[in-house]
N, C-alpha and C positions, 0 to 999 in steps of 0.2 A: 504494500500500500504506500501510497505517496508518506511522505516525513510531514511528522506534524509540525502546524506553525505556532510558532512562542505566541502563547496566550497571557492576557492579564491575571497577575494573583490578584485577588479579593483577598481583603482582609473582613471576614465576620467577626461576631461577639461569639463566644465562646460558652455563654451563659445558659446552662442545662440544666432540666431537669427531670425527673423521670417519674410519670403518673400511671395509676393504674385505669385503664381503659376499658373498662367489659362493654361498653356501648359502641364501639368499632371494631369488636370479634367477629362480630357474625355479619358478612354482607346479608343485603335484599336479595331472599329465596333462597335463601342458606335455609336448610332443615334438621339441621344435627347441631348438635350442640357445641358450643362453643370449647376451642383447645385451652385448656388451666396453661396460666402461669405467664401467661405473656405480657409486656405491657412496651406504650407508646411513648418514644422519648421528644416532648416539646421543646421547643426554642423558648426561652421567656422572655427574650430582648427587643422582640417584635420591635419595638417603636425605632430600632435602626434600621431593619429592614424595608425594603423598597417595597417590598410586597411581602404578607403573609396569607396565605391561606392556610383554612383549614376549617377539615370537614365537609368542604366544599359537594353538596346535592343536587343534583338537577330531575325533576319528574316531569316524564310527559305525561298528559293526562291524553287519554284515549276512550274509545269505545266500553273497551275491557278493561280499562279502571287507569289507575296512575301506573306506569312503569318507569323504571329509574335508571338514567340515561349516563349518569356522573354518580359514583356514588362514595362518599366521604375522603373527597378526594387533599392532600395536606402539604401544603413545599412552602419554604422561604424563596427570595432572590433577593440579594444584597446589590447595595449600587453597583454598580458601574459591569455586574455579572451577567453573562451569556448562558441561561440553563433552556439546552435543546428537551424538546417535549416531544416523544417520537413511539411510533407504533402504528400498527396495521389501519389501514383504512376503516372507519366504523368504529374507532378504539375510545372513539369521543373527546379527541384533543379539540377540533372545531368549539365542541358545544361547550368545552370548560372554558376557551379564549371569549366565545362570548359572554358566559355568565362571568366573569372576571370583570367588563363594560358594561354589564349592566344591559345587554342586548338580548335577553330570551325574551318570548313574546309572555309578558302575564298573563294571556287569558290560556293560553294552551302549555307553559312548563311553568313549575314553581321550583323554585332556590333553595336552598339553606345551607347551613354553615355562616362562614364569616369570610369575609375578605376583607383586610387590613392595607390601606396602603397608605406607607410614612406613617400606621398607628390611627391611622381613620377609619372606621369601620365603615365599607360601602352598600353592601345589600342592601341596610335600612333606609337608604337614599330617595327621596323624589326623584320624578323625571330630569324636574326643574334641576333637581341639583347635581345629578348626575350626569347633563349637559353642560353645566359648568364647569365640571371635571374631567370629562371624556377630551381629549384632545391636551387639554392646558397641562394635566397631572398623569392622565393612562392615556395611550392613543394605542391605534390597531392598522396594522398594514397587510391587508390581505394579497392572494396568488395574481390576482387579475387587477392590474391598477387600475382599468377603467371602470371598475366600481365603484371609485371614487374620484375617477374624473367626466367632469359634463362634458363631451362632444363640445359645445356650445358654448363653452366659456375656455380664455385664453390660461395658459401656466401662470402667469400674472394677476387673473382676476381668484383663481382657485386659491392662492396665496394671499392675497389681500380679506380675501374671506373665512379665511382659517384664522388670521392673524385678531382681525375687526369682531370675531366670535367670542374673544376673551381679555381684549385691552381695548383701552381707549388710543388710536394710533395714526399719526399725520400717511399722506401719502407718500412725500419724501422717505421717511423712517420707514414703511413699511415694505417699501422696494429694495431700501439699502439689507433688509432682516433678509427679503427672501432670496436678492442673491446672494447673500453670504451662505444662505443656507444651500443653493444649487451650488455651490463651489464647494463645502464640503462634504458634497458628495459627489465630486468631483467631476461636476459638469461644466463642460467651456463655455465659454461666451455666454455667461449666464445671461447677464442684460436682453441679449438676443431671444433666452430661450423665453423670458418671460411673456415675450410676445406672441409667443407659437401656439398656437394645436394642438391637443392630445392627439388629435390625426399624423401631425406632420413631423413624430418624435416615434422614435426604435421603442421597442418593447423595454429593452435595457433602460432608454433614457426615462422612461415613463415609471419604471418600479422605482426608478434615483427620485423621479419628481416626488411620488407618495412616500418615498423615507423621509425625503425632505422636508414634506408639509408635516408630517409627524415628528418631526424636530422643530420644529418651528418655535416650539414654548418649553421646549428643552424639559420634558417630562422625565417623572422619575421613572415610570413604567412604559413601556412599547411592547406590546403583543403582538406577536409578525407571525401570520398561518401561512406557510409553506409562498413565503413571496419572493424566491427565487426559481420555484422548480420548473417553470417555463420559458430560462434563458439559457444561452449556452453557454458551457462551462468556463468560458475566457472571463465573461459580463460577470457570470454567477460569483469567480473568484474577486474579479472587482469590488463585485460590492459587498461581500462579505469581507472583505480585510478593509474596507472603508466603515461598515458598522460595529469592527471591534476597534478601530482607532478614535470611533466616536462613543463607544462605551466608555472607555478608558480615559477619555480628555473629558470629557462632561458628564463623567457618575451617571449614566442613564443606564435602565437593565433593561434586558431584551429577555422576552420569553419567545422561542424562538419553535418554533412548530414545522417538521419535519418528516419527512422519509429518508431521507437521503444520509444514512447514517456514515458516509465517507463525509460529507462535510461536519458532522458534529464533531468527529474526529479532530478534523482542522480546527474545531471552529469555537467549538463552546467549551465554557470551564467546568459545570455538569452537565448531568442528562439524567431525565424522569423519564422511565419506562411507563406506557399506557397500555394496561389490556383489557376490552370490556369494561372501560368505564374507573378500571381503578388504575391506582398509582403502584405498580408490581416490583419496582427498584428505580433507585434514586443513588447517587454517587459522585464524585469525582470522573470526568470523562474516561481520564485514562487507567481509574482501576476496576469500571463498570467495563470497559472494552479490553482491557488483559485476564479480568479476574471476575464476571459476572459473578450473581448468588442466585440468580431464579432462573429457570428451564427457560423461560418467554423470553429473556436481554439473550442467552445464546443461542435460542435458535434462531433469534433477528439477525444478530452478527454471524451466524453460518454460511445467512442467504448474501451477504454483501460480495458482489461477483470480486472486487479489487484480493478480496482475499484467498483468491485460485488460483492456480495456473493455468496457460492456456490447456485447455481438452480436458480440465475437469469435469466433473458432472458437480452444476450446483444444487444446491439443498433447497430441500423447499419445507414448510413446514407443515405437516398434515392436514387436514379438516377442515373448517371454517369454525370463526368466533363464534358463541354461541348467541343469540340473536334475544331483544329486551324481554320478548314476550315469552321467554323459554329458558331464563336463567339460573344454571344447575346449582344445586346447593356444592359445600365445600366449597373447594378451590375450582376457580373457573375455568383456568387452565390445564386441570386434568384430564381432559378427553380428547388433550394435542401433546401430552406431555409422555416423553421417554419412560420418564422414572420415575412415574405417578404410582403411589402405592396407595392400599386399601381406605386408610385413614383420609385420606385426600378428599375420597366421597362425603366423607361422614365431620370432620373439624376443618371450619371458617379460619384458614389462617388470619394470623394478626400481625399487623407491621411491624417487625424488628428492626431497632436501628442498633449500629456500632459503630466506631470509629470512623469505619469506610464507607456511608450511610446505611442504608435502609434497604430494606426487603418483604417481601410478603410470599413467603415458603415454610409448608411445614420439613420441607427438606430440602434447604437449599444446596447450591453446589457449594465442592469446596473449594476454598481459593487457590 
Protein backbone atom coordinates (compact mmCIF):
# COMPACT_ATOMS: atom_id res chain seq x y z
CA UNK A 1 0.00 0.00 0.00
CA UNK A 2 1.19 3.48 -0.74
CA UNK A 3 3.29 5.19 2.69
CA UNK A 4 1.21 6.84 4.88
CA UNK A 5 1.37 10.79 5.03
CA UNK A 6 2.42 12.55 8.44
CA UNK A 7 -0.63 13.35 10.12
CA UNK A 8 -1.56 15.97 13.00
CA UNK A 9 -1.00 14.79 16.70
CA UNK A 10 -4.19 15.99 18.63
CA UNK A 11 -3.43 16.60 21.88
CA UNK A 12 -6.91 15.39 24.10
CA UNK A 13 -7.66 15.58 27.93
CA UNK A 14 -6.80 12.44 29.36
CA UNK A 15 -9.62 12.63 31.86
CA UNK A 16 -11.58 9.11 32.47
CA UNK A 17 -13.67 7.50 33.99
CA UNK A 18 -15.23 4.35 34.07
CA UNK A 19 -19.23 3.68 34.75
CA UNK A 20 -21.33 0.90 34.85
CA UNK A 21 -23.68 0.65 31.91
CA UNK A 22 -26.46 -2.11 31.97
CA UNK A 23 -28.76 0.29 29.66
CA UNK A 24 -26.33 -0.05 26.57
CA UNK A 25 -25.90 -4.04 26.91
CA UNK A 26 -28.45 -5.08 25.03
CA UNK A 27 -29.13 -3.50 21.54
CA UNK A 28 -32.92 -3.08 19.89
CA UNK A 29 -34.06 -6.81 19.29
CA UNK A 30 -31.58 -8.38 21.22
CA UNK A 31 -33.48 -11.23 23.09
CA UNK A 32 -31.06 -12.95 25.51
CA UNK A 33 -29.83 -11.48 28.00
CA UNK A 34 -27.44 -9.20 28.80
CA UNK A 35 -23.32 -10.58 29.11
CA UNK A 36 -22.32 -9.76 33.22
CA UNK A 37 -19.41 -7.61 33.99
CA UNK A 38 -18.93 -5.29 31.21
CA UNK A 39 -18.83 -1.66 31.55
CA UNK A 40 -18.57 1.77 29.22
CA UNK A 41 -15.56 3.93 29.75
CA UNK A 42 -16.74 7.91 29.34
CA UNK A 43 -14.60 10.93 28.59
CA UNK A 44 -15.71 13.51 31.33
CA UNK A 45 -13.85 16.48 29.65
CA UNK A 46 -16.46 16.81 27.02
CA UNK A 47 -16.54 20.66 27.39
CA UNK A 48 -12.97 20.43 25.36
CA UNK A 49 -14.14 18.45 22.84
CA UNK A 50 -15.38 19.71 19.48
CA UNK A 51 -17.96 17.25 19.51
CA UNK A 52 -19.20 14.71 21.83
CA UNK A 53 -21.67 12.35 21.23
CA UNK A 54 -23.34 9.83 23.00
CA UNK A 55 -25.94 7.53 22.86
CA UNK A 56 -26.74 8.86 19.97
CA UNK A 57 -30.68 7.03 18.42
CA UNK A 58 -32.33 7.41 15.52
CA UNK A 59 -36.00 5.72 14.82
CA UNK A 60 -38.00 5.47 11.86
CA UNK A 61 -41.31 5.35 12.46
CA UNK A 62 -43.02 3.15 9.97
CA UNK A 63 -46.12 1.08 9.09
CA UNK A 64 -44.92 -1.69 11.49
CA UNK A 65 -44.17 0.43 14.21
CA UNK A 66 -40.61 2.42 15.01
CA UNK A 67 -37.60 0.80 13.80
CA UNK A 68 -34.15 1.80 14.99
CA UNK A 69 -31.91 3.02 12.33
CA UNK A 70 -28.72 4.41 14.60
CA UNK A 71 -28.63 2.90 17.73
CA UNK A 72 -26.64 4.34 20.81
CA UNK A 73 -24.27 5.29 18.87
CA UNK A 74 -21.00 7.32 21.24
CA UNK A 75 -17.36 9.16 19.87
CA UNK A 76 -15.41 12.39 20.85
CA UNK A 77 -13.53 14.50 18.12
CA UNK A 78 -11.09 17.00 19.46
CA UNK A 79 -10.03 20.00 17.47
CA UNK A 80 -8.24 20.24 14.84
CA UNK A 81 -8.94 15.90 14.47
CA UNK A 82 -9.66 14.00 11.38
CA UNK A 83 -11.95 10.61 12.72
CA UNK A 84 -13.00 8.80 9.32
CA UNK A 85 -16.53 7.17 9.99
CA UNK A 86 -16.46 4.06 7.50
CA UNK A 87 -18.52 0.80 6.64
CA UNK A 88 -20.64 -0.83 4.30
CA UNK A 89 -23.36 0.94 2.54
CA UNK A 90 -26.73 0.98 4.72
CA UNK A 91 -24.26 0.98 7.96
CA UNK A 92 -26.11 4.28 8.65
CA UNK A 93 -23.18 6.64 8.69
CA UNK A 94 -25.54 9.13 6.32
CA UNK A 95 -28.22 9.02 8.91
CA UNK A 96 -25.85 9.78 12.04
CA UNK A 97 -24.16 12.88 9.93
CA UNK A 98 -27.56 14.07 9.63
CA UNK A 99 -28.99 13.79 13.01
CA UNK A 100 -25.59 15.29 14.26
CA UNK A 101 -27.21 18.83 12.05
CA UNK A 102 -30.13 18.41 13.39
CA UNK A 103 -31.45 17.28 9.79
CA UNK A 104 -33.94 14.14 10.30
CA UNK A 105 -37.36 14.92 9.32
CA UNK A 106 -39.42 15.09 12.89
CA UNK A 107 -42.43 13.90 11.65
CA UNK A 108 -41.15 10.43 10.39
CA UNK A 109 -37.43 9.78 12.65
CA UNK A 110 -37.02 10.79 16.26
CA UNK A 111 -33.48 11.35 18.11
CA UNK A 112 -32.15 10.64 21.39
CA UNK A 113 -29.11 10.78 23.12
CA UNK A 114 -27.03 13.89 23.29
CA UNK A 115 -24.86 15.62 21.03
CA UNK A 116 -22.59 18.07 22.63
CA UNK A 117 -20.72 20.56 20.73
CA UNK A 118 -17.85 22.81 22.50
CA UNK A 119 -20.22 21.50 25.78
CA UNK A 120 -23.74 22.68 24.19
CA UNK A 121 -26.06 20.38 24.06
CA UNK A 122 -27.85 20.34 20.60
CA UNK A 123 -30.98 17.93 20.06
CA UNK A 124 -32.98 20.11 22.51
CA UNK A 125 -32.53 22.98 19.87
CA UNK A 126 -35.37 24.81 17.97
CA UNK A 127 -35.33 25.07 14.24
CA UNK A 128 -34.79 28.66 14.87
CA UNK A 129 -31.66 27.81 16.71
CA UNK A 130 -30.31 25.37 15.09
CA UNK A 131 -30.14 27.43 11.93
CA UNK A 132 -28.12 29.76 13.72
CA UNK A 133 -25.63 27.14 14.23
CA UNK A 134 -25.71 24.91 11.36
CA UNK A 135 -23.06 26.45 9.01
CA UNK A 136 -21.46 29.21 11.79
CA UNK A 137 -20.57 26.39 14.58
CA UNK A 138 -21.26 22.49 12.50
CA UNK A 139 -21.43 22.70 8.78
CA UNK A 140 -21.86 19.44 6.27
CA UNK A 141 -20.39 18.83 2.88
CA UNK A 142 -21.96 16.40 1.01
CA UNK A 143 -20.69 13.69 -2.26
CA UNK A 144 -22.44 15.81 -4.86
CA UNK A 145 -21.64 19.72 -4.49
CA UNK A 146 -24.48 20.63 -6.56
CA UNK A 147 -26.70 20.04 -3.79
CA UNK A 148 -25.79 22.90 -2.48
CA UNK A 149 -25.06 24.96 -5.24
CA UNK A 150 -28.03 26.85 -7.25
CA UNK A 151 -27.42 26.59 -11.19
CA UNK A 152 -28.68 30.12 -10.89
CA UNK A 153 -26.61 32.00 -8.69
CA UNK A 154 -22.93 32.94 -9.33
CA UNK A 155 -19.79 31.37 -6.69
CA UNK A 156 -19.94 34.85 -5.47
CA UNK A 157 -23.50 35.20 -4.63
CA UNK A 158 -23.47 31.49 -2.93
CA UNK A 159 -20.73 33.09 -0.72
CA UNK A 160 -22.10 36.36 0.16
CA UNK A 161 -25.08 34.39 1.25
CA UNK A 162 -23.51 31.93 3.46
CA UNK A 163 -21.55 34.78 4.82
CA UNK A 164 -24.99 37.56 5.34
CA UNK A 165 -26.65 34.12 7.12
CA UNK A 166 -24.69 34.70 10.25
CA UNK A 167 -22.91 38.30 10.46
CA UNK A 168 -23.69 41.55 9.93
CA UNK A 169 -21.04 42.11 6.63
CA UNK A 170 -20.16 45.01 4.03
CA UNK A 171 -19.61 43.96 0.47
CA UNK A 172 -16.11 44.98 0.25
CA UNK A 173 -15.37 42.48 3.58
CA UNK A 174 -17.31 39.92 2.24
CA UNK A 175 -15.43 39.33 -1.01
CA UNK A 176 -12.06 39.80 0.50
CA UNK A 177 -13.47 36.56 3.20
CA UNK A 178 -14.56 34.59 0.27
CA UNK A 179 -11.46 34.73 -1.72
CA UNK A 180 -9.32 34.04 0.95
CA UNK A 181 -11.37 31.29 1.47
CA UNK A 182 -11.07 29.99 -2.57
CA UNK A 183 -7.26 30.32 -2.02
CA UNK A 184 -7.10 28.05 0.74
CA UNK A 185 -8.28 25.79 -0.93
CA UNK A 186 -6.28 26.22 -3.30
CA UNK A 187 -8.12 27.72 -6.16
CA UNK A 188 -6.49 30.39 -8.69
CA UNK A 189 -7.71 33.32 -9.78
CA UNK A 190 -10.01 33.31 -7.15
CA UNK A 191 -11.55 36.82 -7.87
CA UNK A 192 -12.36 35.34 -11.31
CA UNK A 193 -13.83 32.26 -9.83
CA UNK A 194 -16.38 34.25 -7.81
CA UNK A 195 -17.97 35.38 -10.83
CA UNK A 196 -18.40 31.86 -12.58
CA UNK A 197 -21.06 29.09 -12.64
CA UNK A 198 -21.52 26.18 -10.95
CA UNK A 199 -21.85 25.04 -14.68
CA UNK A 200 -18.64 26.48 -15.81
CA UNK A 201 -16.29 24.87 -12.91
CA UNK A 202 -14.73 20.88 -12.86
CA UNK A 203 -16.32 18.76 -10.46
CA UNK A 204 -12.96 19.10 -8.55
CA UNK A 205 -13.36 22.91 -8.52
CA UNK A 206 -16.94 22.74 -7.31
CA UNK A 207 -16.34 20.02 -4.18
CA UNK A 208 -13.02 23.08 -3.31
CA UNK A 209 -16.07 25.68 -3.73
CA UNK A 210 -18.45 23.64 -0.98
CA UNK A 211 -15.26 23.12 1.43
CA UNK A 212 -14.85 26.58 1.14
CA UNK A 213 -18.36 27.89 1.82
CA UNK A 214 -18.07 25.51 4.90
CA UNK A 215 -15.01 27.22 6.12
CA UNK A 216 -16.27 30.33 5.66
CA UNK A 217 -17.17 30.87 9.66
CA UNK A 218 -14.39 28.68 10.56
CA UNK A 219 -16.46 26.17 12.43
CA UNK A 220 -15.52 23.96 15.19
CA UNK A 221 -17.22 20.97 13.40
CA UNK A 222 -17.41 19.83 9.50
CA UNK A 223 -19.26 16.72 8.70
CA UNK A 224 -18.02 15.77 5.06
CA UNK A 225 -20.23 12.37 3.76
CA UNK A 226 -18.03 10.60 1.25
CA UNK A 227 -17.31 14.31 -0.60
CA UNK A 228 -14.41 13.13 -2.40
CA UNK A 229 -15.56 9.75 -3.96
CA UNK A 230 -16.53 11.15 -7.26
CA UNK A 231 -13.12 12.69 -8.30
CA UNK A 232 -10.09 11.27 -9.57
CA UNK A 233 -7.42 10.22 -7.57
CA UNK A 234 -4.87 13.31 -8.40
CA UNK A 235 -8.07 16.15 -7.39
CA UNK A 236 -9.16 13.59 -4.47
CA UNK A 237 -5.33 13.63 -3.08
CA UNK A 238 -5.51 17.46 -3.48
CA UNK A 239 -7.86 18.06 -1.57
CA UNK A 240 -7.46 15.83 1.03
CA UNK A 241 -4.00 17.17 2.03
CA UNK A 242 -5.57 20.76 1.60
CA UNK A 243 -8.39 19.62 4.51
CA UNK A 244 -5.70 18.26 6.86
CA UNK A 245 -3.52 21.48 6.48
CA UNK A 246 -6.61 23.26 7.38
CA UNK A 247 -7.46 21.02 10.36
CA UNK A 248 -4.25 21.61 11.62
CA UNK A 249 -3.99 25.75 11.02
CA UNK A 250 -7.52 26.56 12.23
CA UNK A 251 -8.50 23.76 15.03
CA UNK A 252 -11.44 22.79 12.98
CA UNK A 253 -12.48 18.67 13.13
CA UNK A 254 -13.61 16.98 10.29
CA UNK A 255 -15.81 13.84 10.62
CA UNK A 256 -15.02 12.41 7.62
CA UNK A 257 -17.47 9.61 6.09
CA UNK A 258 -16.19 7.01 3.81
CA UNK A 259 -15.59 3.94 1.95
CA UNK A 260 -12.51 4.33 0.76
CA UNK A 261 -10.47 2.87 3.48
CA UNK A 262 -6.99 3.54 1.54
CA UNK A 263 -7.59 7.01 2.16
CA UNK A 264 -8.32 6.89 5.89
CA UNK A 265 -5.06 5.25 5.84
CA UNK A 266 -3.51 8.42 4.46
CA UNK A 267 -5.77 10.58 5.82
CA UNK A 268 -7.27 10.51 9.33
CA UNK A 269 -5.94 10.36 12.93
CA UNK A 270 -8.89 7.75 13.97
CA UNK A 271 -11.43 5.68 12.53
CA UNK A 272 -15.08 4.58 13.88
CA UNK A 273 -16.14 1.30 12.53
CA UNK A 274 -20.01 1.30 11.50
CA UNK A 275 -22.05 -1.82 11.34
CA UNK A 276 -25.86 -1.92 11.28
CA UNK A 277 -26.40 1.06 13.00
CA UNK A 278 -23.68 0.67 15.63
CA UNK A 279 -20.38 1.94 16.41
CA UNK A 280 -18.35 -1.93 16.37
CA UNK A 281 -14.54 -0.31 16.95
CA UNK A 282 -13.09 2.95 17.24
CA UNK A 283 -9.19 3.54 17.51
CA UNK A 284 -6.15 5.07 16.41
CA UNK A 285 -5.96 4.73 12.54
CA UNK A 286 -2.84 2.87 12.48
CA UNK A 287 -3.42 0.27 15.39
CA UNK A 288 -7.24 -0.23 14.09
CA UNK A 289 -5.43 -1.16 10.46
CA UNK A 290 -2.26 -3.28 11.95
CA UNK A 291 -4.09 -4.72 14.88
CA UNK A 292 -8.01 -4.78 14.46
CA UNK A 293 -10.23 -6.33 17.70
CA UNK A 294 -13.69 -7.16 15.83
CA UNK A 295 -14.35 -9.78 12.92
CA UNK A 296 -16.36 -6.53 10.96
CA UNK A 297 -12.62 -3.75 10.93
CA UNK A 298 -10.86 -7.12 9.24
CA UNK A 299 -12.98 -8.35 7.14
CA UNK A 300 -13.36 -4.53 5.69
CA UNK A 301 -9.47 -4.20 5.56
CA UNK A 302 -9.29 -7.92 3.71
CA UNK A 303 -11.47 -6.58 0.84
CA UNK A 304 -9.09 -3.22 0.30
CA UNK A 305 -7.66 -4.41 -3.23
CA UNK A 306 -4.12 -2.15 -2.52
CA UNK A 307 -3.55 -5.00 -0.02
CA UNK A 308 -2.96 -7.84 -2.91
CA UNK A 309 -0.92 -8.62 -5.30
CA UNK A 310 -1.43 -8.61 -8.64
CA UNK A 311 -3.64 -12.37 -9.44
CA UNK A 312 -4.80 -12.54 -6.15
CA UNK A 313 -8.30 -13.58 -5.42
CA UNK A 314 -9.81 -10.74 -3.35
CA UNK A 315 -12.06 -11.37 -0.22
CA UNK A 316 -15.37 -10.53 -0.09
CA UNK A 317 -17.39 -10.61 2.95
CA UNK A 318 -20.33 -13.15 3.08
CA UNK A 319 -24.07 -12.32 3.30
CA UNK A 320 -25.63 -9.20 3.57
CA UNK A 321 -26.30 -6.69 6.72
CA UNK A 322 -29.05 -7.75 8.38
CA UNK A 323 -31.86 -5.38 7.29
CA UNK A 324 -34.03 -2.63 10.32
CA UNK A 325 -37.00 -4.78 10.18
CA UNK A 326 -35.34 -8.10 10.98
CA UNK A 327 -32.63 -7.23 13.51
CA UNK A 328 -31.03 -10.57 15.16
CA UNK A 329 -30.62 -10.57 18.73
CA UNK A 330 -26.93 -10.84 20.01
CA UNK A 331 -24.28 -9.75 18.03
CA UNK A 332 -25.27 -8.52 14.76
CA UNK A 333 -22.50 -9.47 13.19
CA UNK A 334 -22.69 -13.06 13.75
CA UNK A 335 -24.33 -14.58 10.76
CA UNK A 336 -21.17 -12.97 8.51
CA UNK A 337 -18.65 -13.79 11.05
CA UNK A 338 -15.79 -16.42 10.90
CA UNK A 339 -15.57 -17.13 14.42
CA UNK A 340 -18.82 -16.51 15.73
CA UNK A 341 -19.45 -18.87 18.53
CA UNK A 342 -22.79 -20.05 20.39
CA UNK A 343 -22.83 -17.33 22.88
CA UNK A 344 -22.80 -14.67 20.03
CA UNK A 345 -26.68 -15.60 19.42
CA UNK A 346 -27.62 -15.48 22.92
CA UNK A 347 -25.40 -12.16 24.91
CA UNK A 348 -25.72 -8.35 23.41
CA UNK A 349 -22.03 -7.56 23.50
CA UNK A 350 -21.08 -4.34 25.27
CA UNK A 351 -18.57 -1.69 24.34
CA UNK A 352 -15.04 -2.38 25.63
CA UNK A 353 -12.74 0.31 25.79
CA UNK A 354 -8.77 0.09 26.55
CA UNK A 355 -5.91 1.95 25.94
CA UNK A 356 -6.10 1.30 22.07
CA UNK A 357 -9.83 2.29 22.08
CA UNK A 358 -12.84 0.40 21.81
CA UNK A 359 -14.65 -2.40 20.63
CA UNK A 360 -17.95 -4.22 20.71
CA UNK A 361 -16.99 -8.24 20.73
CA UNK A 362 -17.68 -10.92 22.93
CA UNK A 363 -14.52 -12.35 21.21
CA UNK A 364 -12.55 -10.18 19.98
CA UNK A 365 -9.33 -10.64 18.00
CA UNK A 366 -6.03 -10.79 19.35
CA UNK A 367 -3.79 -8.10 18.79
Amino acid sequence: MSPATPKTTVHRPAIRTTVSSPELETPLGSSGPKAPGHTLELNTAISARALSVRDLSVDFTTAQGPLRAIDRVSFDLAPGEVLALVGESGSGKSVTARALLGLTDPVTQSVGGAVLLEGESLLPLSQAAWRSRRGRRIALILQDPMTCLDPLQTVGAHMLEALRAHRSIGQREAHDIAVQALERMGIGDAPQRLRAWPHQLSGGLRQRVSIAMALLHRPAVIVADEPTTALDVTVQGQILSQVQALARDSGTAFLWITHDLAIVERFADRVAVMYAGQIVETGQTARVFSAPRHPYTRALLDCVPQRYQPGERLAVISGLAPSLAGMPGGCRFRARCAQAQVDCSHWAPATRTDSDGSYLCLHPLTP
